[in-house]
KOLNUMAR-466900 format. One line per field, with one value per residue (C-alpha): residue number from 1; x, y, z; residue in one letter. Coordinates in nm, 3 decimals. Layout:
BEGIN
zanu = [NUM, ...] $
px = [X, ...] $
py = [Y, ...] $
pz = [Z, ...] $
loro = [A, ...] $
end
This chain:
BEGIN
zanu = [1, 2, 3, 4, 5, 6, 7, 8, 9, 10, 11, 12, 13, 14, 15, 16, 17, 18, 19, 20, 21, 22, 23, 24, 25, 26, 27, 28, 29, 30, 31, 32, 33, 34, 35, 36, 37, 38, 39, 40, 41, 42, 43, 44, 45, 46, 47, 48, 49, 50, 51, 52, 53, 54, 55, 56, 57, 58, 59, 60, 61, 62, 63, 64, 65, 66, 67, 68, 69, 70, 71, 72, 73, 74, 75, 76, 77, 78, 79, 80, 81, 82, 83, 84, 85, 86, 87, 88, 89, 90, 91, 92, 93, 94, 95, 96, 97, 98, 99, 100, 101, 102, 103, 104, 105, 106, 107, 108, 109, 110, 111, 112, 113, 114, 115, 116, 117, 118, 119, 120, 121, 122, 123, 124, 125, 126, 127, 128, 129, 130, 131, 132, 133, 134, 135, 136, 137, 138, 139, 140, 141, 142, 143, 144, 145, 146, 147, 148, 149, 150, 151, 152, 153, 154, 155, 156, 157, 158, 159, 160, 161, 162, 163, 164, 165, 166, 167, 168, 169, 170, 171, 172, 173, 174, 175, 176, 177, 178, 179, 180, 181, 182, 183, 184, 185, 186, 187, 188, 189, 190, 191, 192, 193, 194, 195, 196, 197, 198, 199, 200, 201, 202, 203, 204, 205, 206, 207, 208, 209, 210, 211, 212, 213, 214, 215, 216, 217, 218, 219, 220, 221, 222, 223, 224, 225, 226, 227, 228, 229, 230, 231, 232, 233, 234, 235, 236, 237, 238, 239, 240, 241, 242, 243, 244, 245, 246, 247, 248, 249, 250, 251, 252, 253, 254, 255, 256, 257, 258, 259, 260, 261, 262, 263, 264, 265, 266, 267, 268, 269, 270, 271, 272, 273, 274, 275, 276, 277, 278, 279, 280, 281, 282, 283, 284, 285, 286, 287, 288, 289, 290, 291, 292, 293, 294, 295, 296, 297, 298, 299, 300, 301, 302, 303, 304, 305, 306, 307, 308, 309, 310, 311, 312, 313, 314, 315, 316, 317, 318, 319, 320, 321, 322, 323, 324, 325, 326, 327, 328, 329, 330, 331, 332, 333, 334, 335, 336, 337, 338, 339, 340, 341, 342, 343, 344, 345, 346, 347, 348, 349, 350, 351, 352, 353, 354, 355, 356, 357, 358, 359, 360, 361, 362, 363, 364, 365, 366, 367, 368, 369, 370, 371, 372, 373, 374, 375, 376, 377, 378, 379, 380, 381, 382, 383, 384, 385, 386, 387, 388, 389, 390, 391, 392, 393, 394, 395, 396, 397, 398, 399, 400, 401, 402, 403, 404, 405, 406, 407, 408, 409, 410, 411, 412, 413, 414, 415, 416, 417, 418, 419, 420, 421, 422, 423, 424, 425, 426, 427, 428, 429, 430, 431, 432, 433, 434, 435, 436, 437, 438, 439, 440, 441, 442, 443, 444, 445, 446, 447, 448, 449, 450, 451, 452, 453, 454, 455, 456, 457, 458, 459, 460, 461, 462, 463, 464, 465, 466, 467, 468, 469, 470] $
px = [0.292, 0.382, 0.374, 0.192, 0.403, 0.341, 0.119, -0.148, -0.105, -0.177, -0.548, -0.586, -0.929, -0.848, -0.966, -1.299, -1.300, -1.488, -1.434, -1.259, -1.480, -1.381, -1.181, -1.477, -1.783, -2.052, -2.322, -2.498, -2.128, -1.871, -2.067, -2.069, -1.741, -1.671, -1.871, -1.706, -1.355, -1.458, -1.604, -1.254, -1.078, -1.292, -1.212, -0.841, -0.879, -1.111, -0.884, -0.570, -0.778, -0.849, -0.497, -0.365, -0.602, -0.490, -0.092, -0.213, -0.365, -0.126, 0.122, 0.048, 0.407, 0.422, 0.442, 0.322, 0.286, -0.039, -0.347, -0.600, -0.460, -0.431, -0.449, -0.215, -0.462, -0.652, -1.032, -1.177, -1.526, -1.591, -1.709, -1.552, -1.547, -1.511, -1.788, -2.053, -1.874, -1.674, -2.060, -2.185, -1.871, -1.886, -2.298, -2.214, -1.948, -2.116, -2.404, -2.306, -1.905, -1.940, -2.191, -1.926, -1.682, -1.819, -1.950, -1.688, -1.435, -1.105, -0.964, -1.219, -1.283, -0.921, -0.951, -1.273, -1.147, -0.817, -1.077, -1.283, -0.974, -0.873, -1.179, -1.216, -0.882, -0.926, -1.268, -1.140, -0.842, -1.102, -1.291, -0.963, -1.014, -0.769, -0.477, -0.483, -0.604, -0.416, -0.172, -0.017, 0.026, 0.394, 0.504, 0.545, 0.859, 0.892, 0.822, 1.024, 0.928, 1.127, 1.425, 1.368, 1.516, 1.821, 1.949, 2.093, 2.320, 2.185, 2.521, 2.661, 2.306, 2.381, 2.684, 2.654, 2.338, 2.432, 2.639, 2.296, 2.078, 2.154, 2.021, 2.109, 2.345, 2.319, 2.256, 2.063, 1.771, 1.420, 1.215, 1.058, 1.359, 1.655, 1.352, 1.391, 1.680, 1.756, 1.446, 1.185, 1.362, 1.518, 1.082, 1.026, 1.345, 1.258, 0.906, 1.086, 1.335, 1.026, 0.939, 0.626, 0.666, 0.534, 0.287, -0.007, 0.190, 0.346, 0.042, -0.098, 0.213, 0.145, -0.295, -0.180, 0.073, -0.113, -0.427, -0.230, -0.275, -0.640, -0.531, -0.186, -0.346, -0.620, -0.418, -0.156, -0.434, -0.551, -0.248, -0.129, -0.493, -0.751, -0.955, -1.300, -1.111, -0.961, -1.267, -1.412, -1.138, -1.178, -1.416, -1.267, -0.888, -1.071, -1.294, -0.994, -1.031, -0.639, -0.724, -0.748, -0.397, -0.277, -0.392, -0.168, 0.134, 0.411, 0.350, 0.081, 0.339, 0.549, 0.209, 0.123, 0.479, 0.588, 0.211, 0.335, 0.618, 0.498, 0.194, 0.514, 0.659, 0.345, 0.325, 0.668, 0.653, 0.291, 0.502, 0.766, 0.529, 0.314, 0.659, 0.608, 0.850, 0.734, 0.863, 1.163, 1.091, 0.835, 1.086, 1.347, 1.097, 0.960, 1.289, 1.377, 1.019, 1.122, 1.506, 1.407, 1.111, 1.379, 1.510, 1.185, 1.132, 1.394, 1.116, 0.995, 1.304, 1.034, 0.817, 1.051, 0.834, 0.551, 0.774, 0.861, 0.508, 0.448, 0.789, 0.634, 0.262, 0.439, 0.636, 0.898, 1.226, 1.383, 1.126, 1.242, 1.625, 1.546, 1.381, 1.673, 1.964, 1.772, 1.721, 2.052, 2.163, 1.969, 2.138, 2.432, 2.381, 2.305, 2.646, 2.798, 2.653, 2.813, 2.494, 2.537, 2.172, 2.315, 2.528, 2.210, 1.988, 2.194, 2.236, 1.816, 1.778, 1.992, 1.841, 1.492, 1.611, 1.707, 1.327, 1.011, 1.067, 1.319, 1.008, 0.694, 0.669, 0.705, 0.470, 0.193, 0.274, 0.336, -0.036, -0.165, -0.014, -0.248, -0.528, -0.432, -0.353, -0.658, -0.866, -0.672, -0.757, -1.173, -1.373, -1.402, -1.034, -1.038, -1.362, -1.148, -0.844, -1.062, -1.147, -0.828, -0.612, -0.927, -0.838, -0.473, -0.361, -0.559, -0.331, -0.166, 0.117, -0.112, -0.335, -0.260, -0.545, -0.422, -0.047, -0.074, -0.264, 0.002, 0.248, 0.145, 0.018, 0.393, 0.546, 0.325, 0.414, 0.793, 0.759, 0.536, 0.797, 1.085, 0.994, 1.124, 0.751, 0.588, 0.247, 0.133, 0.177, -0.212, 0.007, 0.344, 0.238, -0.024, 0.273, 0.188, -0.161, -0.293, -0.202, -0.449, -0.754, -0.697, -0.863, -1.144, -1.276, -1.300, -1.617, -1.951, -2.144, -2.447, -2.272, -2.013, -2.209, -2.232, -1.897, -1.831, -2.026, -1.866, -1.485, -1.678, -1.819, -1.495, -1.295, -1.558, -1.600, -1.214, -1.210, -1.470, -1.402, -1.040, -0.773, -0.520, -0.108, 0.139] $
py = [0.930, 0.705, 0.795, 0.607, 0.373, 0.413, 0.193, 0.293, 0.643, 0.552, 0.436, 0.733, 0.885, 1.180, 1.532, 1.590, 1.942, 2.046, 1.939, 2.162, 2.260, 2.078, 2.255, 2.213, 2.269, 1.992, 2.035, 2.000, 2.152, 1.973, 1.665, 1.694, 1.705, 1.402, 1.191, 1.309, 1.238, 0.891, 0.890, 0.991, 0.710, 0.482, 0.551, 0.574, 0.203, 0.123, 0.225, 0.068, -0.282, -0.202, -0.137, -0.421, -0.685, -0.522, -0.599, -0.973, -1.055, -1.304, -1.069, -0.706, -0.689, -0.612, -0.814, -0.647, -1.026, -0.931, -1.118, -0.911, -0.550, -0.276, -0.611, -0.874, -1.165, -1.386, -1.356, -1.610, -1.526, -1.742, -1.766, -1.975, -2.009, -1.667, -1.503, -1.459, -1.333, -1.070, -0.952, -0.955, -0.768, -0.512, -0.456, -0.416, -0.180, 0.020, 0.034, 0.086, 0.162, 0.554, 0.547, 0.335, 0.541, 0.837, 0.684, 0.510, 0.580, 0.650, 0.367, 0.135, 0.271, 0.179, -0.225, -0.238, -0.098, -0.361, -0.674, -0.553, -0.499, -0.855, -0.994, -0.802, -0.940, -1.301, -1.303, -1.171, -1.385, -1.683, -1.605, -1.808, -2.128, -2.160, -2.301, -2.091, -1.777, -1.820, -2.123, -2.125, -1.768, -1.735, -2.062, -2.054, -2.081, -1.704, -1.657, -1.591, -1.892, -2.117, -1.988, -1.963, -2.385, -2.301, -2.027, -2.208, -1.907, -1.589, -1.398, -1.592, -1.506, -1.123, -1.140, -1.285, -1.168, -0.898, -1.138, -1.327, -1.121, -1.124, -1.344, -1.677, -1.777, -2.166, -1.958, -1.657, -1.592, -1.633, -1.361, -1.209, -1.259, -1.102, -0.796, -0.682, -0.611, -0.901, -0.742, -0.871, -1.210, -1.204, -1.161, -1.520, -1.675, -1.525, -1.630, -2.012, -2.024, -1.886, -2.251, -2.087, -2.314, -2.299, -2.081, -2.082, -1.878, -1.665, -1.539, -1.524, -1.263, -1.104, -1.002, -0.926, -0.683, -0.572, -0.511, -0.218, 0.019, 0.062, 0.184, 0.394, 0.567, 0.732, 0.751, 0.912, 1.199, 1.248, 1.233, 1.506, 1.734, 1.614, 1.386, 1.418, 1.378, 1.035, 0.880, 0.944, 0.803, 0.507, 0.248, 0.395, 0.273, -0.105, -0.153, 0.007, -0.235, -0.249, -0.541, -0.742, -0.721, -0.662, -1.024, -1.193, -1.021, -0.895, -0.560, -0.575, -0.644, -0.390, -0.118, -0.206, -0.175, 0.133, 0.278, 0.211, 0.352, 0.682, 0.667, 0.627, 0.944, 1.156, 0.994, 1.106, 1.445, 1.462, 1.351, 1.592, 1.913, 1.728, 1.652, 1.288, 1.050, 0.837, 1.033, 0.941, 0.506, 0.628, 0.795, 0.563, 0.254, 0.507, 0.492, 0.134, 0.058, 0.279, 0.196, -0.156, -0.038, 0.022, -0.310, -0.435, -0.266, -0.052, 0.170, 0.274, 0.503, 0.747, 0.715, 0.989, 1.239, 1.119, 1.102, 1.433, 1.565, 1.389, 1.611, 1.947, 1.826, 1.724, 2.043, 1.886, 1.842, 1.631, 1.352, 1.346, 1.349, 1.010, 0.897, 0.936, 0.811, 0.520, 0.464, 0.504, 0.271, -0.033, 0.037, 0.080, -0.289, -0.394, -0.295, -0.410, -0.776, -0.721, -0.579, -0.192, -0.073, 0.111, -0.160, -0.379, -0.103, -0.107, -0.502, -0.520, -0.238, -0.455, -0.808, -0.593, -0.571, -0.925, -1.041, -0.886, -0.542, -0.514, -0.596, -0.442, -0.118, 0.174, 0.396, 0.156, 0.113, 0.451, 0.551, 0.187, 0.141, 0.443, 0.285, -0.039, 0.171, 0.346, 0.020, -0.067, 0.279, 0.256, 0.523, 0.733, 0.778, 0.915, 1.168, 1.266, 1.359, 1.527, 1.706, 1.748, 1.917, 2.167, 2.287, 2.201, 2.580, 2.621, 2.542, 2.244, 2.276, 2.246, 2.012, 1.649, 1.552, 1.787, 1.724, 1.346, 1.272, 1.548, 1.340, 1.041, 1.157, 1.243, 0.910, 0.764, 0.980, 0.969, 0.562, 0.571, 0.789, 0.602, 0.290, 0.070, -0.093, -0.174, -0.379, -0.494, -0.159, -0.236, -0.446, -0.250, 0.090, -0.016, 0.140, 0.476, 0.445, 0.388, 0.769, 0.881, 0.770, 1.047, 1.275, 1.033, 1.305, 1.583, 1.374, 1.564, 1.372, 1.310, 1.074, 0.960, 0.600, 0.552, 0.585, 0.359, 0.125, 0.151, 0.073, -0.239, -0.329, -0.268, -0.488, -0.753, -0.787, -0.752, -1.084, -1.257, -1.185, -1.249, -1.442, -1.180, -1.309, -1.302] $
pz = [3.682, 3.401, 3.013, 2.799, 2.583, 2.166, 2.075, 2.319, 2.246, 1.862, 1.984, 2.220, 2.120, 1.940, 2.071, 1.867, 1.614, 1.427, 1.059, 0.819, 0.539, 0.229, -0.076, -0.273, -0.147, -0.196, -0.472, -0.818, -0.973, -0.746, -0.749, -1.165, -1.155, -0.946, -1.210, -1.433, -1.278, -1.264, -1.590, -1.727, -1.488, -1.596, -1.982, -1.929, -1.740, -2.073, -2.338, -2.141, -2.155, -2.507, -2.665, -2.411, -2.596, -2.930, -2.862, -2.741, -3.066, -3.280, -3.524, -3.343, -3.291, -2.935, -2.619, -2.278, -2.121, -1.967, -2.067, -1.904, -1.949, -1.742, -1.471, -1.384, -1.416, -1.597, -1.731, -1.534, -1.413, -1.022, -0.686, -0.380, -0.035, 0.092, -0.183, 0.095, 0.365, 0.136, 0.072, 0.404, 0.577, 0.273, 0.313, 0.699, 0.617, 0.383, 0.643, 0.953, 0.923, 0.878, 1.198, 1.370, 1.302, 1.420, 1.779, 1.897, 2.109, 1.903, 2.028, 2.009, 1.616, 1.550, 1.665, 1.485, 1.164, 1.196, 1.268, 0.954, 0.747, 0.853, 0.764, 0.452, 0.323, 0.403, 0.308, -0.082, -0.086, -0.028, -0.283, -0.528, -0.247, 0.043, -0.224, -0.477, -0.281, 0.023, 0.129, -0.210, -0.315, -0.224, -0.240, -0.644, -0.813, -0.860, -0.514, -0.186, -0.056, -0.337, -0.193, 0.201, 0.237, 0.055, 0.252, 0.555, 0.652, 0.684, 0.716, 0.412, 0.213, 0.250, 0.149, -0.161, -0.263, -0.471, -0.666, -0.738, -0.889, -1.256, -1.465, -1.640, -1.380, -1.205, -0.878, -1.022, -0.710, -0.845, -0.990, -0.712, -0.472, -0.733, -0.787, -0.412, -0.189, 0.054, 0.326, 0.188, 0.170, 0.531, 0.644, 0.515, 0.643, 0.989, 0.969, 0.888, 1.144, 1.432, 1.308, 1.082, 0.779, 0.439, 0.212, 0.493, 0.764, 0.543, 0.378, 0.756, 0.823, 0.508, 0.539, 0.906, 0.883, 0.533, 0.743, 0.941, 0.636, 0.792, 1.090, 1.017, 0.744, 0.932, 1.243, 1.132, 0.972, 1.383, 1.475, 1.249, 1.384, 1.150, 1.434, 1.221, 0.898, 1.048, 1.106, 0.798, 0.655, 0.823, 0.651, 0.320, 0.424, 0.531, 0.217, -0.027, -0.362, -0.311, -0.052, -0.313, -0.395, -0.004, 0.078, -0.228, -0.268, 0.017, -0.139, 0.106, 0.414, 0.284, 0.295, 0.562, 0.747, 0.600, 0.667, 1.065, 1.036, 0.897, 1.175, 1.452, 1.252, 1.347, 1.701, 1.738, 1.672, 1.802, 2.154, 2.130, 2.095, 2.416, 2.597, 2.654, 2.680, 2.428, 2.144, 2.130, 2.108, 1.845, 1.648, 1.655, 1.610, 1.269, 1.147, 1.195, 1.008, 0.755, 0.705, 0.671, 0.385, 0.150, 0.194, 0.131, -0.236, -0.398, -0.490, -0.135, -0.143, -0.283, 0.074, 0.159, -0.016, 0.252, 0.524, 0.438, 0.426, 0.799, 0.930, 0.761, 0.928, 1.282, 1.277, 1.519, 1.355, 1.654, 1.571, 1.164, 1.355, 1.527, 1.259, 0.995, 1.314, 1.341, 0.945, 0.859, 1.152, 0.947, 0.646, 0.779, 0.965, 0.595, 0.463, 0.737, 0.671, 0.297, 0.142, -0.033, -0.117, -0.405, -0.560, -0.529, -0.720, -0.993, -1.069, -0.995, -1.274, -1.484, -1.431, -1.517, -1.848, -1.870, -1.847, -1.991, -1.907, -2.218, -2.475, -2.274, -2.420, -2.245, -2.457, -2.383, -1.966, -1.868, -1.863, -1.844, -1.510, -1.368, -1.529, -1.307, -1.026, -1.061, -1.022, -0.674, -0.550, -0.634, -0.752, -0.438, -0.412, -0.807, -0.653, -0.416, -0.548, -0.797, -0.471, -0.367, -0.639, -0.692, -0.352, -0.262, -0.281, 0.013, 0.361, 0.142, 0.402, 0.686, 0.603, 0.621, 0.425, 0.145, 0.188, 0.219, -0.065, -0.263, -0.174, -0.257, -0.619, -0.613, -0.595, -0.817, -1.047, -1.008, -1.005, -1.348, -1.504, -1.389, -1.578, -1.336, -1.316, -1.641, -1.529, -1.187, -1.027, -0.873, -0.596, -0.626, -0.529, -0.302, -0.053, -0.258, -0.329, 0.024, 0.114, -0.162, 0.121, 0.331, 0.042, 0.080, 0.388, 0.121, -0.011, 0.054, 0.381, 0.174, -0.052, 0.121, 0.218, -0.193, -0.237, 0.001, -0.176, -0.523, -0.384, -0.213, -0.548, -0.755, -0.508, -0.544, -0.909, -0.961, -0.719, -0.907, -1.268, -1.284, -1.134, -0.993, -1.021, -0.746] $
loro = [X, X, X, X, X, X, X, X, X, X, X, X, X, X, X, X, X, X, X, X, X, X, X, X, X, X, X, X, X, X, X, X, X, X, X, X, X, X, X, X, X, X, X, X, X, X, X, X, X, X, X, X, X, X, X, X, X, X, X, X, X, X, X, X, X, X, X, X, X, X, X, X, X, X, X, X, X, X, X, X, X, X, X, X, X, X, X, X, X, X, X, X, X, X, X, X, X, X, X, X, X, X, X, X, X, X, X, X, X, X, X, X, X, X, X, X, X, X, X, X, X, X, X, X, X, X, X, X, X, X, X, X, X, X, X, X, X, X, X, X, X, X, X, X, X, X, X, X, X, X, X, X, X, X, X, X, X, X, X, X, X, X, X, X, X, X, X, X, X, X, X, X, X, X, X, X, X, X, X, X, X, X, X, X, X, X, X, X, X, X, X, X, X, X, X, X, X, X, X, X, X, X, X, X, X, X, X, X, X, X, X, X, X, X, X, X, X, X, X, X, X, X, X, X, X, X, X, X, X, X, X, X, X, X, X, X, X, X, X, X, X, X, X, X, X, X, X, X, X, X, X, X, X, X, X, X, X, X, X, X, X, X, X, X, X, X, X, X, X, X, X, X, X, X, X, X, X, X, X, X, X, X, X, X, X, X, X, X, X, X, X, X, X, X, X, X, X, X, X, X, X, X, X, X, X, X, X, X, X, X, X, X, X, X, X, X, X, X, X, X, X, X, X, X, X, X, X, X, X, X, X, X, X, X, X, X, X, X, X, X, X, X, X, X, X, X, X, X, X, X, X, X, X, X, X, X, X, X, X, X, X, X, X, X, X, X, X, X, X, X, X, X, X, X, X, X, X, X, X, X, X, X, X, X, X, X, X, X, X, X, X, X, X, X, X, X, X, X, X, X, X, X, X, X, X, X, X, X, X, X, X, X, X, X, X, X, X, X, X, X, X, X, X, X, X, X, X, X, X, X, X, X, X, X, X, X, X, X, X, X, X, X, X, X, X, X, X, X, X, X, X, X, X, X, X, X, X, X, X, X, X, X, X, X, X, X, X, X, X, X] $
end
């Protein structure tokens, strides 16, 4: 009889259980206490947009080169082309999602979820006009895209690159590509040579691959034996406010990516304890995804922690063995192309002090960057971490909707302390962030449509009252 290859067995219809009672059990107390979580989020995300406009008033005496603080963007109330339908897909989430969730078959729950994740993105990114929402997003002069026609040798390009990423040098790489190892770069020139020109394609690639994070996130929770938990994580991961960011900026292709490879982590080990013969391509192909996510972003390094938490879930130690072979076989294909990850770190950390990062103050960004990353996550995601860390000395270690969202809280924190990433960390740890929805299942039934409905209405008033960068 013949196994089932990987990607079908990550839309196999879980085995149905019965749900694991939350932490914190719903009612008048717990559900106090989530207001009030959100009360406090919403004052730190307040006061962050209050000092910011302080420091951007004329002869304040500090620059944080934001003009709508905690939020890369601009104050510029609209509506476009996509308005309606980012409405009507969130009302028809918010309806019948949870229900649809629930019915389906596990397979059929994932493709939905993927489709309305799709949608969900385009229909924000329209809401800025097909130009300046879309086509033209990553064709700026910051952008990878500025570079992609000069690099006519790839070999040649990796070599050198290192030598490029200083600043104020005639061949210094452009802000966005000198900010990244060569990765995230290589994506675009690929996407070129397939003959898929310009801005249009690449933000195509980009919401596509972004649009994963719905389904890896709560697969990789069923996979791992939460199969309830999963699928009420499910129209939480599609109608995350962080869409708004996932459909801009490659941080969504690198979420989205790295959120596959730790679902092909889970599948992996979930194959080893079942003795199928898929394990093993799932492991490998998780550590290719992975291996190539720190050559994405220097600072997915710290997905470790959550690959980590998926090997202590998975139990199975020969899938996290296959995982690291195969990682450590795409870096060392990197160096052997001429590019050292570590020599690279240390030039990027240096050409971050050659721009803005040398005057934005540090005192001001480390808690205003989880005020913006507190607006990418929603409201129901600050409820349910609430939820969370009341209960995560209870089977942390063998819970995935416990451990997850741990680890995750984790690198955000190790990333905001670092301060490697003063401002716009609403798109740069969307890689972190989006393992914060598993939590979402800890929210009481009862209410659970409501919160749905206030990361909908976050995501759509971000879109239509400012201009989001990058």
């Amino acid at each position: 009889m013949s196994e089932p290859n990987p990607a079908a067995r990550l839309a196999e219809p879980p085995a149905r259980e019965p749900e694991l009672p939350a932490p914190d059990r719903p009612g008048r107390r717990a559900h106090r206490a989530d207001l009030l979580a959100v009360a406090a989020a919403a004052v730190l995300v307040a006061a962050a947009a209050a000092v910011g406009i302080h420091y951007n008033r004329p002869h304040s005496g500090v620059v944080i080169f934001v003009s709508s603080p905690p939020l890369f963007a601009d104050w510029l109330p609209h509506v476009g082309p996509g308005s309606v339908f980012a409405v009507l897909i969130a009302v028809a989430v918010v309806l019948h999602g949870p229900a649809l969730a629930a019915r389906l078959s596990w397979r059929r729950a994932l493709a939905a979820g993927y489709l309305a994740s799709l949608a969900w993105i385009f229909s924000l990114a329209m809401v800025d006009g097909w130009s300046r929402g879309f086509a033209g997003r990553l064709t700026i002069p910051q952008e990878y895209l500025h570079e992609v026609p000069g690099i006519t040798d790839i070999p040649r390009m990796l070599r050198e690159f290192s030598s490029r990423i200083l600043d104020f040098r005639p061949d210094s790489w452009t802000t966005h590509v000198s900010g990244h190892p060569p990765g995230a770069t290589l994506v675009f020139v690929w996407l070129d040579r397939l003959g898929l020109h310009g801005g249009a394609w690449a933000a195509t690639a980009v919401v596509l691959v972004g649009s994963l994070v719905a389904v890896a996130v709560p697969a990789t929770v069923a996979l791992l034996g939460r199969a309830e938990a999963a699928r009420t994580v499910l129209p939480f991961a599609v109608l995350t406010p962080g869409a708004v960011w996932i459909g801009v900026s490659a941080d969504g292709l690198f979420a989205g990516s790295t959120a596959t490879g730790l679902a092909l982590l889970a599948l992996s080990a979930k194959g080893f304890s079942a003795g199928r013969r898929y394990a093993v391509p799932a492991g490998l192909a998780a550590g290719v995804l992975l291996g190539f996510g720190i050559f994405l972003s220097y600072g997915l390094v710290l997905l470790g922690l959550l690959a980590l938490a998926v090997a202590i879930l998975g139990r199975q130690w020969r899938a996290v063995v296959l995982a690291v072979v195969a990682a450590l076989a795409v870096v060392g294909v990197f160096a052997w192309a001429g590019f050292w990850w570590l020599d690279g770190y240390h030039l990027v950390v240096e050409r971050y002090y050659q721009g803005v990062a040398l005057v934005r103050p540090y005192s001001y960004w480390v808690w205003a960057d989880l005020a913006a990353v507190v607006v990418a996550l929603g409201p129901a995601v600050v409820a349910a971490v609430r939820r969370g860390l009341a209960g995560a000395g209870r089977g942390l270690l063998s819970d995935p909707v416990l451990l997850l969202g741990v680890a995750a809280l984790l690198t955000i924190v190790f990333a905001d302390v670092s301060g490697l990433s003063k401002a716009e960390t609403e798109r740069i740890w969307l890689p972190f962030g989006v393992w914060l929805l598993p939590m979402t299942a800890l929210l009481p039934r009862p209410g659970r449509r409501w919160w749905l409905a206030a990361q909908a209405v976050t995501a759509l008033a971000v879109n239509h009252l400012l201009l989001t960068g990058w």
